[in-house]
Each structure stands twice: as C-alpha cells, then as structure tokens.
N, C-alpha and C positions, 0 to 999 in steps of 0.2 A: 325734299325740295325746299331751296330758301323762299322766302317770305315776299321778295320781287318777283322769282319764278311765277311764284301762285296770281302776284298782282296780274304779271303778262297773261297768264292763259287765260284770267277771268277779263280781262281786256279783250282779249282774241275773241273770248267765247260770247263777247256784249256785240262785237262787231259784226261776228255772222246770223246773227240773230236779228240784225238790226235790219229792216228789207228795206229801207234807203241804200244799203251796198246791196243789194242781191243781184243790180246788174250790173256789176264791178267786176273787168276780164280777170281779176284775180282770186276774188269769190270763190272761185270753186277749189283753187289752188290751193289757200287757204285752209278752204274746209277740210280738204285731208290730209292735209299736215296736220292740223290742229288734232284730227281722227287718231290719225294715225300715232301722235306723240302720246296721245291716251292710251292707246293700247301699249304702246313702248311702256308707258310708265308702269301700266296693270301688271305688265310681264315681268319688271324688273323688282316691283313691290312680292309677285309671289315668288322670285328668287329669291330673294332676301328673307323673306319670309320662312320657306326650305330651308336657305343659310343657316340660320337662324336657329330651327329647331332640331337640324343637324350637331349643329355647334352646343346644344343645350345638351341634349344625348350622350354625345360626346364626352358632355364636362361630366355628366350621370356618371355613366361606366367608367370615365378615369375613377371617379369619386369610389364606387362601387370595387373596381381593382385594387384601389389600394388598401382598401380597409380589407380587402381578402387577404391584401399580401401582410397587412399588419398582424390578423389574426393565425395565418400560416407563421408568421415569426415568434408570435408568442407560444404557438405550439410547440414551433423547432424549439424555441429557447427553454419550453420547458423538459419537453424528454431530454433535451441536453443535462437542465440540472439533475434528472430521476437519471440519467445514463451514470453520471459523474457518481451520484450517491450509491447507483448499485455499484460500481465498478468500488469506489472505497468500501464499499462492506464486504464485495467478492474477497479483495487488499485483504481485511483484516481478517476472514474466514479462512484467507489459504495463509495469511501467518500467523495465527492461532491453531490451525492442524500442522503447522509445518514447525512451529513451538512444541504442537504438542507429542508430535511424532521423533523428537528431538529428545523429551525427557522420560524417565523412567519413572512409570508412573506410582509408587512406591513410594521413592524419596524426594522426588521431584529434582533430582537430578540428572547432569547429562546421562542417555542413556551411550551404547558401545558405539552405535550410528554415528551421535554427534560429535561423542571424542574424537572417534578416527575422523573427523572433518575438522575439528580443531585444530586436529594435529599435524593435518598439511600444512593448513595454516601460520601455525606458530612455529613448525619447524621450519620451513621456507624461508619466515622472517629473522628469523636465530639465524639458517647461513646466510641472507643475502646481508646481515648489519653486522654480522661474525660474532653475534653472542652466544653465552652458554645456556644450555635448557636442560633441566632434568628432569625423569620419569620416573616415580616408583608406582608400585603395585605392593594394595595394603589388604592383609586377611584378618579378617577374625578371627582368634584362634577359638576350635571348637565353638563351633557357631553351631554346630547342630545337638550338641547339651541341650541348649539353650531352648531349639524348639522340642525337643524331647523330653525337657524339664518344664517349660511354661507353657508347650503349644506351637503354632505358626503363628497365631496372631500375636501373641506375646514377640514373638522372633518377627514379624513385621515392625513392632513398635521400637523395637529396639532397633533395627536398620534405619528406620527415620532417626531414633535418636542420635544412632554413630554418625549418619549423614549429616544433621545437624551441629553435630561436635565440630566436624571434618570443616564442613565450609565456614563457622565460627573461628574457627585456629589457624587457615590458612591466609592468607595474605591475598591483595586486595587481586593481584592480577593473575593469582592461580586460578589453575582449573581442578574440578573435581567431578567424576564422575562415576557411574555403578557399572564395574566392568563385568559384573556377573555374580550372580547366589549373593555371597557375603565378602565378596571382592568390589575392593574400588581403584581407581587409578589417578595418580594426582600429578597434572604438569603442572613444573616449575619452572617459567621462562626465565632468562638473565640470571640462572642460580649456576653455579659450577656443583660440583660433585659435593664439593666439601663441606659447601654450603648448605646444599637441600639433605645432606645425612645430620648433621646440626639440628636443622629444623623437624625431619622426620623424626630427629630421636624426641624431641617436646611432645611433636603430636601424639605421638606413643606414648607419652604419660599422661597426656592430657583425656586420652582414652581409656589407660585404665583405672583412672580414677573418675571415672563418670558414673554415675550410680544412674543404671537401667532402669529404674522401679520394677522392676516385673514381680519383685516377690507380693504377694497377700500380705504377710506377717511387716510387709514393711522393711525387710533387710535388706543393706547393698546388694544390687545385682551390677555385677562387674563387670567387662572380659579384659582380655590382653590382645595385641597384634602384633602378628609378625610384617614386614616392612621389606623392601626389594627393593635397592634403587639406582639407578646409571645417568647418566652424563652422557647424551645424546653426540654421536659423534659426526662431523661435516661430512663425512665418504659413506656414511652409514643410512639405510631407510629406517624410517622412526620405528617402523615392527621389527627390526631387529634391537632397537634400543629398546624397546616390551622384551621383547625374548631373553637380553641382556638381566631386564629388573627381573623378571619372571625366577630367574635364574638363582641370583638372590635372594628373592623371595625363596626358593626352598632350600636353602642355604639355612636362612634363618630359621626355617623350620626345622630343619634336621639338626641346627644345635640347642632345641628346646625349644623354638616359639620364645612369643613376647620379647624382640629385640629386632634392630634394624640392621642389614647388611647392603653393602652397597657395592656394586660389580666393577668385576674389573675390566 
C-alpha cells in the first residue's frame, strides 16, 4: 500500500473516532467499509504472504533438482569415461590374443592360421590389380640330426635362428611363416616365377651359412634347405598353388636336398 493509501485510512480512521461525526447518516456506512477494507487488506497480505513462501519453496527444490541432475551428470559422465577405458582395454586384450593366436609361439612367427588368412588376402589382391605372387615352401634338410645330435631344445634354438635368418633376407613386404615341424612358407607378392627362384636361391645360401651355435666345442653348426616354389596362377586356389610348391619341394629333395626347384 502507497504512502497516500495509508494517509486516507488513517484519515478515515481519525474521522470515525472523532464523536462529533458519530451522528452523521454516513457514520455508520463508513465504518464498515473502512471494517471491512481491513480485512480485504488482512486477507490479501496473507495471500501474498502464501505467494510468497510457495514461490520461496519452489526456487528451494528448483535449486535442489538441479544440483541432483548435475551430480547424476557427473556420474553418467564418469562411468561413460570407466565404460570408454574398459572397452579400449577389452580392444587391446582381444587384439593381443588375437595377435597372439595368430603367431607361432616358437618363432614368433605367423603361425598356419594366419597364413592361410594372409593368403586370401594377398591373393585376391594379386588378381583384382593383375600381379604376380609366389609361394614357396622351405625344409630343413635333416632337421631331426639336429635334435637327435643336440636335443629339442638345442632344435628349438635353432628354428628361431632359421626364423630369424628367413625374415632378416626376405624383403620388406614378404611374408613368412611356420608351416609346420621345420617347415616354413614364404609369400612373395608382385614376384613372378623367375623372380622369387632368384631370390629363394640367395636365401638358401644365406642359410647354410649361418652358424647355429649349438655345438659346446664351439664349431659351426650348419644345415642346408631344400626349396619348393610356383607362381600362383589367376584360375587357380592358393592351396593348390601350396600343392604346386609342395611338389617342388620333393622334387628338390629327391635330387639330393639343399637346392631350389620351382614348379611347373
């Protein structure tokens, strides 16, 4: 209420009080309006007053709600970053067993598994860009001397060292892997025929002139390899271009070992 409102009623309220008006025909009229705008005001002061502390409440539990929903965000937001970090370490757990179910664990080479996935691979890509690939297949000759003269473990050490030889000599974008016992297999993509028996004949000296350590006394321990190798054909499945080196490979064996032959 403005500051004249309050003058008028306390004006009002001097008037009826004053018993010089008391027999004034309006007197009485007066008096309960005057009554009565009292109570109008009592009633609208404790609305307001309700308003008021309704509105106060209100702004409470807005205040209250949000800071729940802040602290529910920074929940979500954090199982989000612990969901993200488990999920990259599930990531590296299944590609570190799927690594590791891929190499042989020996030489740390691909093992048969991953070749043959390789080799879908690179062959597909050999016919769909129409280049040449080739495959051979390398033994050790008499590889079982070896564990019958130094042991297994001596005949483990030595399959890491040929391993080691093998992917040291071959080129950046061969493959090489342990096709089994003391057999390995080695694609050559973008090679022709001509080409990877060239190369396989180096590897083959580069192998038997590797000194195995195995002896005690200290003297070269050698071996020789025989060599298998084909020139994958477009009409052909890659396992019969294996069957093809395969083939070769006892080719070279049955004319003495230690030398390369390459299929026809």
């Amino acid at each position: 209420m403005s500051a004249r409102d309050e003058a008028l009623l306390a004006e009002v309220a001097a008037l009826l009080q004053d018993d010089a008006h008391g027999d004034h025909p309006l007197h009485e009229a007066l008096r309960r309006l005057y009554h009565h705008h009292l109570a109008q005001r009592e009633r609208l002061e404790r609305m307001i007053a309700i308003a008021d502390g309704f509105q106060q409440g209100a702004q409470e539990d807005l205040h209250a709600t949000r800071q729940q929903l802040e602290r529910q965000q920074q929940r979500q937001r954090k199982l989000s970053r612990i969901a993200d970090r488990f999920q990259d370490f599930l990531l590296e757990r299944n590609q570190e067993l799927e690594d590791a179910s891929g190499l042989d664990p020996l030489t740390g080479l691909f093992n048969r598994r991953r070749l043959d996935e390789q080799l879908v691979t690179l062959v597909s890509r050999a016919i769909r860009h129409d280049r040449p690939l080739s495959l051979a297949i390398i033994d050790i000759d008499h590889f079982k001397g070896i564990n019958d003269r130094y042991g297994h473990a001596a005949g483990d050490r030595a399959l890491v060292a040929l391993a080691g030889a093998l992917t040291n000599t071959l080129r950046g974008d061969d493959l090489c892997g342990r096709w089994g016992g003391e057999e390995f297999l080695v694609v050559l993509p973008d090679t022709r025929l001509d080409q990877a028996e060239s190369l396989l004949v180096r590897l083959g000296e580069r192998l038997r002139h590797l000194d195995l350590a195995l002896d005690d006394a200290h003297r070269p321990t050698t071996v020789t390899a025989s060599i298998g190798v084909a020139e994958h054909r477009p009409a052909e499945a890659y396992q019969d271009t294996i069957r093809r080196a395969d083939q070769a490979l006892l080719s070279a064996k049955g004319e003495g070992r230690d030398r390369t032959r390459r299929a026809s």
